[in-house]
MDAnalysis code that builds the backbone (N, CA, C; Angstrom):
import MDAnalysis as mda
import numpy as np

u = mda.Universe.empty(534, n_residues=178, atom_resindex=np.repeat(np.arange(178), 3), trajectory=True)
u.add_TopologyAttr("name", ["N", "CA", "C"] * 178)
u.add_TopologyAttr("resid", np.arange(1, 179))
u.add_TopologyAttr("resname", ["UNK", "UNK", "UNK", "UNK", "UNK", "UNK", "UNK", "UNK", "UNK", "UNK", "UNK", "UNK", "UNK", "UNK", "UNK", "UNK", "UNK", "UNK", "UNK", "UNK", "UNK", "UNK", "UNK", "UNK", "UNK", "UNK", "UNK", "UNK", "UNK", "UNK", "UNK", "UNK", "UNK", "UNK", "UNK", "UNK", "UNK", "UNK", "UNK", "UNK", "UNK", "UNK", "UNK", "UNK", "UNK", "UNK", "UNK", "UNK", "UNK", "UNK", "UNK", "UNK", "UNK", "UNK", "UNK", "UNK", "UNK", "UNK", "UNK", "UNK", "UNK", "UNK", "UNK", "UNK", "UNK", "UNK", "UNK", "UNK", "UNK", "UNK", "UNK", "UNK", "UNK", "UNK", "UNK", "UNK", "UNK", "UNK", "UNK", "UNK", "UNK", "UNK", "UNK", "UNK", "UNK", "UNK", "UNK", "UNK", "UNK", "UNK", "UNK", "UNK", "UNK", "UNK", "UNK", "UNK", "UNK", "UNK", "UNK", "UNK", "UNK", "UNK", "UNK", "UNK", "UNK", "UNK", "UNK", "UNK", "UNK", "UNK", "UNK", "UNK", "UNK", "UNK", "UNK", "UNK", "UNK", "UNK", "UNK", "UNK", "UNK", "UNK", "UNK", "UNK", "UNK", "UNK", "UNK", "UNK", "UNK", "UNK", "UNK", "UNK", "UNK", "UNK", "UNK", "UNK", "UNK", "UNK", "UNK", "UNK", "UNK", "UNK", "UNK", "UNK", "UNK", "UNK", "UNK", "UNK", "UNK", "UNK", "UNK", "UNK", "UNK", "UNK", "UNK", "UNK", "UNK", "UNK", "UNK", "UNK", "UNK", "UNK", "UNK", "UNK", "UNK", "UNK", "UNK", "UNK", "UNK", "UNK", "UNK", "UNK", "UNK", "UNK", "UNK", "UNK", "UNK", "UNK"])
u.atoms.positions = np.array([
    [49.053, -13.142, 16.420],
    [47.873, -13.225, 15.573],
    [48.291, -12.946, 14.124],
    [47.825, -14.001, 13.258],
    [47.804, -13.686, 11.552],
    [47.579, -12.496, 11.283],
    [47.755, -12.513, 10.162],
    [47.400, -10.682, 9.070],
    [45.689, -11.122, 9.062],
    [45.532, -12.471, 8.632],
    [44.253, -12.729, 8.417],
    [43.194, -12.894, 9.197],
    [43.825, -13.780, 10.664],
    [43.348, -13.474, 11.694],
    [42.546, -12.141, 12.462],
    [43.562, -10.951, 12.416],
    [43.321, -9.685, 12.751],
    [42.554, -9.239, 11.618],
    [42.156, -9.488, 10.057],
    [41.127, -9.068, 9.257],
    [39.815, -9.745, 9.384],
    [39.765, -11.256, 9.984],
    [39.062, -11.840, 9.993],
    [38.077, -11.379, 11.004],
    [38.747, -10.709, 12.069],
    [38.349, -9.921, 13.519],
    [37.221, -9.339, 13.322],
    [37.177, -8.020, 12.041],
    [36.794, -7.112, 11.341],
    [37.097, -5.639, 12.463],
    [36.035, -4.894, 12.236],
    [36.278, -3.907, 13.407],
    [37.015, -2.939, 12.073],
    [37.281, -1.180, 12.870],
    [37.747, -0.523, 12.198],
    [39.222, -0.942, 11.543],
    [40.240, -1.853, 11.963],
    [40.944, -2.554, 11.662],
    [40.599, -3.301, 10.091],
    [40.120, -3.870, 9.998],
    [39.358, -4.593, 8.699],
    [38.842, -3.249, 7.901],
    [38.094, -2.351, 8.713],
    [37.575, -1.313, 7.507],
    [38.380, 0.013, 7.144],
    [39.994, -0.083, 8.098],
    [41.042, 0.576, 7.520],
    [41.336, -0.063, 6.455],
    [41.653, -0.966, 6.545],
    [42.480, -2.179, 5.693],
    [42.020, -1.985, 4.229],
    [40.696, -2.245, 4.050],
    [39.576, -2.073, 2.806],
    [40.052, -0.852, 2.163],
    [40.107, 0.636, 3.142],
    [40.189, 1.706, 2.468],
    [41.645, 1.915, 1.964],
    [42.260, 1.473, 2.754],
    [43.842, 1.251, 2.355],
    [43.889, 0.822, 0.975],
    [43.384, -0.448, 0.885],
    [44.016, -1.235, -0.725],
    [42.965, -0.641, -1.346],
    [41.651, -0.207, -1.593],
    [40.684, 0.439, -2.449],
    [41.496, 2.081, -2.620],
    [42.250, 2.585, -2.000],
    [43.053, 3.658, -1.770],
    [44.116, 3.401, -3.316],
    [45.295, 2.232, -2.701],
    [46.206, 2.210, -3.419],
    [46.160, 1.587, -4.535],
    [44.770, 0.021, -4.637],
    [44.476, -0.411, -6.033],
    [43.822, 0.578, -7.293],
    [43.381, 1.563, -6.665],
    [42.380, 2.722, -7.504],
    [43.683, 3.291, -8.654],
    [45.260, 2.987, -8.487],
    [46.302, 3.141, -9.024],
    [46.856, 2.201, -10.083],
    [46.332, 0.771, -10.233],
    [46.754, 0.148, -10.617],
    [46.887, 0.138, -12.296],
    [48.041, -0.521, -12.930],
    [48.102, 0.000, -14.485],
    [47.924, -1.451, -15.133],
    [48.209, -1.967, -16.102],
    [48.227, -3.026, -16.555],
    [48.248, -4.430, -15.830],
    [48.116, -5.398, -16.376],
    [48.159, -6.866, -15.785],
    [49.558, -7.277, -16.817],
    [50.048, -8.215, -16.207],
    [49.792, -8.680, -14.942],
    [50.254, -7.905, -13.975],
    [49.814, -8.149, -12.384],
    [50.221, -7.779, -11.241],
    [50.786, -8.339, -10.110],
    [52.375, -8.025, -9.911],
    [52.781, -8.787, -8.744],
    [52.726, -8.233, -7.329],
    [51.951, -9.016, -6.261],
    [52.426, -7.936, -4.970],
    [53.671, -8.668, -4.310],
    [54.884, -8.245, -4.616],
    [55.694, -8.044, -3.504],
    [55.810, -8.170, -1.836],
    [55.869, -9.145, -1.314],
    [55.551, -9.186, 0.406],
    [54.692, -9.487, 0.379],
    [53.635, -10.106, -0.105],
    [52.053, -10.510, -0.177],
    [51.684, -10.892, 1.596],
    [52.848, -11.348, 2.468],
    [51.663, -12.282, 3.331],
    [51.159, -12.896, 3.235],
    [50.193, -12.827, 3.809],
    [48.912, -13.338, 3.733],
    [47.548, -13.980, 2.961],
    [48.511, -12.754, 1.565],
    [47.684, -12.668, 0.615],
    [45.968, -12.362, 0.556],
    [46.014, -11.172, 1.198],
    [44.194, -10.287, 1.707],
    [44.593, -9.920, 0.388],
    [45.293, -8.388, 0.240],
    [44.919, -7.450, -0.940],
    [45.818, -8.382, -2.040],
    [46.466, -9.648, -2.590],
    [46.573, -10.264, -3.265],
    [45.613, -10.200, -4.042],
    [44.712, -10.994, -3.125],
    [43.306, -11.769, -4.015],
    [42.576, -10.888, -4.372],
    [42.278, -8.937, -3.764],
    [41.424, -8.254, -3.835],
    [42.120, -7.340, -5.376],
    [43.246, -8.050, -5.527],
    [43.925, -6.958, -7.211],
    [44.737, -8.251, -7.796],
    [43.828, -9.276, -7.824],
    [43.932, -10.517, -8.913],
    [45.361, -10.574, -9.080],
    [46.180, -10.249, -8.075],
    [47.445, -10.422, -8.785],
    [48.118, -11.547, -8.189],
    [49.366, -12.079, -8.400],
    [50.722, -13.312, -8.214],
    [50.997, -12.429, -7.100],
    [50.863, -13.642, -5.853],
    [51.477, -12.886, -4.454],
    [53.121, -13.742, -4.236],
    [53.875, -12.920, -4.414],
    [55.287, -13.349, -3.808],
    [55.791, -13.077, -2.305],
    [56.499, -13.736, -1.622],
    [56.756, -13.448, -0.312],
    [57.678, -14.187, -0.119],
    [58.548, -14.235, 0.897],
    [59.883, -14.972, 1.456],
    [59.381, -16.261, 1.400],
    [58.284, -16.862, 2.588],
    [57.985, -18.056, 3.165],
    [56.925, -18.385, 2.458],
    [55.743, -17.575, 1.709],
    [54.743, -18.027, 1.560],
    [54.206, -17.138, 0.079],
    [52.611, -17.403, -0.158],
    [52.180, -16.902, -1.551],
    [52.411, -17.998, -2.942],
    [52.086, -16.982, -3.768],
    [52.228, -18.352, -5.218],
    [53.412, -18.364, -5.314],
    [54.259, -17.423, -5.227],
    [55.838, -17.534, -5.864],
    [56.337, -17.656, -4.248],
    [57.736, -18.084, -3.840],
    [58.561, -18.061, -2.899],
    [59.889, -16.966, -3.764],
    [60.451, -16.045, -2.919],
    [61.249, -15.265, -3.185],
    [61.570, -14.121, -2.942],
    [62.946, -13.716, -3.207],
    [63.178, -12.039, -2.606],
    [62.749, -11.345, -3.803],
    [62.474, -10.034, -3.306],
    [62.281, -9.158, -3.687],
    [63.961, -8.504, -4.732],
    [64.840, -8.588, -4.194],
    [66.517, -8.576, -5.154],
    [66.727, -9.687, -5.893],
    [65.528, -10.111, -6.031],
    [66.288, -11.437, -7.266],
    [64.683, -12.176, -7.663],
    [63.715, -11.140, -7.905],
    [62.889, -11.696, -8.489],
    [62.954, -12.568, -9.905],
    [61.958, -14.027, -9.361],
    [62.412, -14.994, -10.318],
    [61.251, -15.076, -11.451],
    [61.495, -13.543, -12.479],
    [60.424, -13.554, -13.433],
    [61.592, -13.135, -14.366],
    [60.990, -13.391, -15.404],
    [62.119, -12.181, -17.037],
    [61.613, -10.897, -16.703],
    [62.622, -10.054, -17.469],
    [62.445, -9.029, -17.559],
    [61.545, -8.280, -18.429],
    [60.450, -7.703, -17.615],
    [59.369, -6.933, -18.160],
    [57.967, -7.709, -18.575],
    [58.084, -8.039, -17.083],
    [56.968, -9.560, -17.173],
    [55.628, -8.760, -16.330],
    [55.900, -7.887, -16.111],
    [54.766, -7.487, -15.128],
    [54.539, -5.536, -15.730],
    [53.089, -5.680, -15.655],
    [52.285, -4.157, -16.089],
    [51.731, -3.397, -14.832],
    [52.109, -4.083, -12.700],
    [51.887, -3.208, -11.983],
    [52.390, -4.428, -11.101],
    [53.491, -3.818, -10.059],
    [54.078, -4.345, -9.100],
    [53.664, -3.710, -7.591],
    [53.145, -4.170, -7.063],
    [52.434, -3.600, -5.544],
    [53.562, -4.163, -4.322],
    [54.097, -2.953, -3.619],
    [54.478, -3.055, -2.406],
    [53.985, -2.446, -1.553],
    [53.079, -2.769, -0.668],
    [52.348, -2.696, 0.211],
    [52.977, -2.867, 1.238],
    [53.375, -2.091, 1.925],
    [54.060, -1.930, 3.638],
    [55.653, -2.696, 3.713],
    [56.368, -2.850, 2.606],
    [57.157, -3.704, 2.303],
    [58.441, -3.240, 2.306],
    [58.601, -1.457, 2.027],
    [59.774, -0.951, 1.773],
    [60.433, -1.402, 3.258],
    [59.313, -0.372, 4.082],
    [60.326, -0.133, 5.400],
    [60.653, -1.177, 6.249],
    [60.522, -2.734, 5.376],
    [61.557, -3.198, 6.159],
    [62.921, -3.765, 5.189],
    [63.115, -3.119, 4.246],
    [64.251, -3.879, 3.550],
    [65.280, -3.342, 4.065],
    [66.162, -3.894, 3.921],
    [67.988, -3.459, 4.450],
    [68.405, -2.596, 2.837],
    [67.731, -2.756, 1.541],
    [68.620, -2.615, 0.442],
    [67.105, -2.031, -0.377],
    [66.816, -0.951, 0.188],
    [65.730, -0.531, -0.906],
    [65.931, -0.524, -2.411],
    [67.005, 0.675, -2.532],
    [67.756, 0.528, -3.334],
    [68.215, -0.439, -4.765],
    [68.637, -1.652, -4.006],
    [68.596, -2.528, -5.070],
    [67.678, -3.461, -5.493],
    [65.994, -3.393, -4.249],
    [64.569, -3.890, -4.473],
    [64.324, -3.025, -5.901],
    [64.297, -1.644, -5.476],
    [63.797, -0.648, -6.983],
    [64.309, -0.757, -8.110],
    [65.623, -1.483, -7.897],
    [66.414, -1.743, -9.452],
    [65.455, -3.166, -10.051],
    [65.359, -3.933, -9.592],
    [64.840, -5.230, -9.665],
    [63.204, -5.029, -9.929],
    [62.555, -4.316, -8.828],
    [61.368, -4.234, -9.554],
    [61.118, -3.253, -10.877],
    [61.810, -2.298, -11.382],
    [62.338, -1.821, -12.540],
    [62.785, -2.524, -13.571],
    [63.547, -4.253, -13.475],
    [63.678, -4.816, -14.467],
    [62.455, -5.314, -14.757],
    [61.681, -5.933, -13.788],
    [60.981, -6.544, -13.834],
    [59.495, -6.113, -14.220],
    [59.542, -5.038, -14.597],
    [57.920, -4.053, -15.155],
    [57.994, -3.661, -16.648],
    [57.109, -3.860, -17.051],
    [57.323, -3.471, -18.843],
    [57.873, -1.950, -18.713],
    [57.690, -1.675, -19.790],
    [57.583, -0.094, -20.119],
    [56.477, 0.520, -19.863],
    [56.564, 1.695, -18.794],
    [55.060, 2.385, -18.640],
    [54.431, 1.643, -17.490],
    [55.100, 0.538, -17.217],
    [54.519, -0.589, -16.034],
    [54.251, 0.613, -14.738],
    [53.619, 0.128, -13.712],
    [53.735, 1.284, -12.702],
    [53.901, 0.150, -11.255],
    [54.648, 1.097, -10.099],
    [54.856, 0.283, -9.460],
    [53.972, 1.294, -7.804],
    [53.478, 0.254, -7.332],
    [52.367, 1.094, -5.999],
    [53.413, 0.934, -5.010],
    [53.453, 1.825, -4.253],
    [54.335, 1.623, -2.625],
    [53.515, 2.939, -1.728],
    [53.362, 1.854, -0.699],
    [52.712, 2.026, 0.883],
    [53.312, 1.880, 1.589],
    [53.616, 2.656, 2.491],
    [54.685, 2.484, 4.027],
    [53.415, 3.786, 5.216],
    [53.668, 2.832, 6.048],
    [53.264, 3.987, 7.411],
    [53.599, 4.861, 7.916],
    [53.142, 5.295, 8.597],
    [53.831, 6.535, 9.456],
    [53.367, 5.834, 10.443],
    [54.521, 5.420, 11.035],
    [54.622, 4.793, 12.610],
    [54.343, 5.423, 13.693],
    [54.819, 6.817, 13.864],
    [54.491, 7.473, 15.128],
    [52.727, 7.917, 15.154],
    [52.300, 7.897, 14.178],
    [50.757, 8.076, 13.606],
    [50.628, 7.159, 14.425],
    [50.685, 5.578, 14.199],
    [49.788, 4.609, 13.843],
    [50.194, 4.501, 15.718],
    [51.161, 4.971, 16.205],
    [51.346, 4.910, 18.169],
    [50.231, 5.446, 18.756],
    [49.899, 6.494, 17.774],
    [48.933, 7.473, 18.990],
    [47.612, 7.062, 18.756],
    [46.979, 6.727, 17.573],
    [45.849, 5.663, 17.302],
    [45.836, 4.607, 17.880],
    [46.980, 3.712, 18.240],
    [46.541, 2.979, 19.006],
    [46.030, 2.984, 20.800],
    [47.195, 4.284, 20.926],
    [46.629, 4.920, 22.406],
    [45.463, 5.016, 22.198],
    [45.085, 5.963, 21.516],
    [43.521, 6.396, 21.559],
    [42.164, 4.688, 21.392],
    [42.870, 3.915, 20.885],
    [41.876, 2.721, 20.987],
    [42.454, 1.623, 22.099],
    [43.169, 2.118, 22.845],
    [43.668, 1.399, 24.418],
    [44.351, -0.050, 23.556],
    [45.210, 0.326, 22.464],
    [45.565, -0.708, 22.435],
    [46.867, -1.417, 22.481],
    [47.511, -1.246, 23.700],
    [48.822, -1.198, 24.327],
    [49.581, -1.837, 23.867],
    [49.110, -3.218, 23.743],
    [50.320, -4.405, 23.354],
    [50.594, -3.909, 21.751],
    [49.969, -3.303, 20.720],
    [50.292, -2.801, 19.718],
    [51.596, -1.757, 19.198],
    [51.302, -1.000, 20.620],
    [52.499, 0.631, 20.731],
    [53.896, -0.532, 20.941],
    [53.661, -1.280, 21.601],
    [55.026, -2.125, 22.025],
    [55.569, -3.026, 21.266],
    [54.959, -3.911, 20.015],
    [55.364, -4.535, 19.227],
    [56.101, -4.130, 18.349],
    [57.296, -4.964, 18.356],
    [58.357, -4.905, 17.246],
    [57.775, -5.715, 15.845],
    [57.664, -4.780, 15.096],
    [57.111, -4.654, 13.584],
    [57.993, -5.455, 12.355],
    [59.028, -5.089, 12.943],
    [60.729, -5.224, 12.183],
    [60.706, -4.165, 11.135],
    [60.568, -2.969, 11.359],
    [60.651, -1.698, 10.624],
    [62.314, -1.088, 10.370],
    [63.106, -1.116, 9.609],
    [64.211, -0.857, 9.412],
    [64.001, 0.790, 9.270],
    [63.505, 1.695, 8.778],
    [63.544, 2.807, 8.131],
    [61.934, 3.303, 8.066],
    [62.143, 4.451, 8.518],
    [60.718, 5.496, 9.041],
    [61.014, 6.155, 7.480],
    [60.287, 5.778, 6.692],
    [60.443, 6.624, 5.162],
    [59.418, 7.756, 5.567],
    [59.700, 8.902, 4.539],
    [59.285, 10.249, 4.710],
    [58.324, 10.177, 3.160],
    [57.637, 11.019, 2.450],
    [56.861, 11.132, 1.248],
    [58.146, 11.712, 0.490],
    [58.962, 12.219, 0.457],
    [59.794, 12.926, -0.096],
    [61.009, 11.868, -0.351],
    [61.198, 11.010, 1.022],
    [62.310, 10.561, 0.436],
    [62.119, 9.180, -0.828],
    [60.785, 8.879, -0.439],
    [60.005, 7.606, -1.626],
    [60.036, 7.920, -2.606],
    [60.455, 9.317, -2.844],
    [59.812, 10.164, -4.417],
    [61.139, 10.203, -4.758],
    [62.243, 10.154, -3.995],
    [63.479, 10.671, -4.286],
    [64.132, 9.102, -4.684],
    [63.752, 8.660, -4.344],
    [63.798, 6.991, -4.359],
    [63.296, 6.229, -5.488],
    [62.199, 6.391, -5.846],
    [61.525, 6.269, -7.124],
    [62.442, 6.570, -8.499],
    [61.758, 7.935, -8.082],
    [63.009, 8.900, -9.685],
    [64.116, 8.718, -9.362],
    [64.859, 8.373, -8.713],
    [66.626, 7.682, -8.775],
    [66.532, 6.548, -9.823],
    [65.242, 5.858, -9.618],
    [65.387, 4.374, -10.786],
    [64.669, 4.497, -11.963],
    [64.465, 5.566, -12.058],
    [63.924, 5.893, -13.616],
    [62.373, 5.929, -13.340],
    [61.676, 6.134, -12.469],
    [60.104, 6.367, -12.234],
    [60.191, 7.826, -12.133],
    [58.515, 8.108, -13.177],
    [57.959, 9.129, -13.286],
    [56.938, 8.732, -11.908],
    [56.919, 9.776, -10.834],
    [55.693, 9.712, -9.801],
    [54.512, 10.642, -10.269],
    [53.769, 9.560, -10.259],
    [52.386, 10.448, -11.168],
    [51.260, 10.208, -9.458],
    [51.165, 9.765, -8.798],
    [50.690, 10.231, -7.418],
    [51.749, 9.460, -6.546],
    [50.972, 11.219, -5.425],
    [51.791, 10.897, -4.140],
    [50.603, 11.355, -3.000],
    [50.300, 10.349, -2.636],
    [49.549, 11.773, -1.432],
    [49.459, 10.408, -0.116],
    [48.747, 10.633, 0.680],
    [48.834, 10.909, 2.518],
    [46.951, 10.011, 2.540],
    [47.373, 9.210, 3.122],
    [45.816, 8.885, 3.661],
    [45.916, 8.359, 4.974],
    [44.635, 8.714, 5.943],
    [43.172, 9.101, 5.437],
    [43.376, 10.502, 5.228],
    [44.559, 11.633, 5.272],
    [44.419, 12.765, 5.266],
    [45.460, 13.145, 4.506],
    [45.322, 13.964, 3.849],
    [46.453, 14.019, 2.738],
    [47.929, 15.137, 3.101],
    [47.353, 15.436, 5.004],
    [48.250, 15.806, 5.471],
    [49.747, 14.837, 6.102],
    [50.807, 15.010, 5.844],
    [51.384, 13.621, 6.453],
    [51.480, 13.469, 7.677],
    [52.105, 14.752, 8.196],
    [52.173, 14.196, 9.634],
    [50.956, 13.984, 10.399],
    [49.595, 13.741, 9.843],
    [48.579, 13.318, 10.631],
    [47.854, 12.251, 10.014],
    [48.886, 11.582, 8.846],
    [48.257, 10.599, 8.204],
    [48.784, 9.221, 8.545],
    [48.361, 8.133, 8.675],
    [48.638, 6.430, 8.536],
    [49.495, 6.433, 7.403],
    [49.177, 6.566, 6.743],
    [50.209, 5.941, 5.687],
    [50.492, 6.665, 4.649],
    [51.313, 6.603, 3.712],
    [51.610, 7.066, 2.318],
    [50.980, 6.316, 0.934],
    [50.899, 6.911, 0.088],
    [50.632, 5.499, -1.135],
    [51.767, 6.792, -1.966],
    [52.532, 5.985, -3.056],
    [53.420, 6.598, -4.133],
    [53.051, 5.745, -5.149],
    [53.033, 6.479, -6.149],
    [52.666, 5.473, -7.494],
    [53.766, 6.308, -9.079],
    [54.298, 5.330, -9.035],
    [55.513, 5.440, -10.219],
    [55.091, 4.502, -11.405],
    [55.482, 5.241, -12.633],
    [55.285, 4.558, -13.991],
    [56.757, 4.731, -14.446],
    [56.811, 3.609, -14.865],
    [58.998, 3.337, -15.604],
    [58.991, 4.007, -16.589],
    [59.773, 4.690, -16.978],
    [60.000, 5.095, -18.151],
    [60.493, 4.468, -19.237],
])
C-alpha cells in the first residue's frame, strides 16, 4: 500500500500523520523549502515546498549531490529520511551547502521499538513484521551530535506525542546553519 493510499484510509493513522507535520512544520524558517525524501509528496504540498526523492517528486535526486547552488534554500525538511541513509554524514554536509545562512534544517526519525508496540496494541501484525529499510535506530542525542558536527545551532529538540523518548513515536530536531 502507498504512503497515500494508507493516508487516504484516514483513521488515527491519517490523524497521526497531521499532528506529525503540524508538529515539525510549526519549525519552519524561510522559503524556499526543500523536503528531502518527499515520497509521496502528503507533507510536500502541506509546507509549499520542492519535493525531491530518488524515483519521484518535482526534482529526481540524492540527497549527497543535491542538484541546487549553494544556499538556494531558507528550510530543508527530512522527514523520516535519516534512518535510512548509509552516509548521514555526508547528507548533512550537502544539506548545509545547500541552505542559506540561518537556513534551518527539520529532521524526524522514529522510534521503532515505540511504533512495534502500538502496533500490537492496534492488532496490527503485518506492520511489526515489515521491513521498513531502516539502516540506523537514531537516538535524540545522537541527531544533536550530528547536527552540531556540521555547523548547526539546535534550537529544538523534543519527543512527540510525549516529550518523553522512550515512550515517544518519533523525534523532530530543528537546526539553523550558522
Amino acid at each position: 500500500m502507498s504512503q497515500h493510499e494508507r493516508y487516504e484510509k484516514g483513521g488515527i493513522g491519517r490523524w497521526y500523520w497531521d499532528y506529525r507535520d503540524r508538529a515539525a512544520l510549526s519549525f519552519m524558517g524561510d522559503d524556499p523549502v526543500l523536503d528531502v525524501g518527499c515520497g509521496d509528496g502528503i507533507t510536500t504540498k502541506k509546507a509549499g515546498a520542492i519535493g525531491m526523492d530518488l524515483d519521484r517528486g518535482d526534482v529526481k535526486g540524492s540527497v549527497y549531490s543535491l542538484p541546487f547552488k549553494s544556499g538556494s534554500f531558507g528550510t530543508v525538511l527530512l522527514l523520516e529520511v535519516i534512518e535510512h541513509l548509509e552516509a548521514p554524514e555526508r547528507a548533512m554536509g550537502e544539506i548545509s551547502r545547500a541552505l542559506k545562512t540561518n537556513g534551518r534544517i527539520i529532521v524526524v526519525f522514529p522510534n521503532d521499538a515505540v511504533f512495534k508496540i502500538a502496533w500490537a496494541l492496534f492488532l496490527m501484525w503485518g506492520e511489526i513484521f515489515r521491513d521498513r529499510g531502516h539502516l540506523k535506530r537514531w537516538t535524540p542525542v545522537e541527531a544533536k551530535e550530528l547536527l552540531q558536527g556540521h555547523g548547526f545551532r539546535v534550537i529544538e529538540s523534543r519527543s512527540i506525542p510525549f516529550r518523553f523518548w522512550p515512550f515517544s513515536l518519533h523525534h523532530i530536531i530543528v537546526g539553523e546553519k550558522c
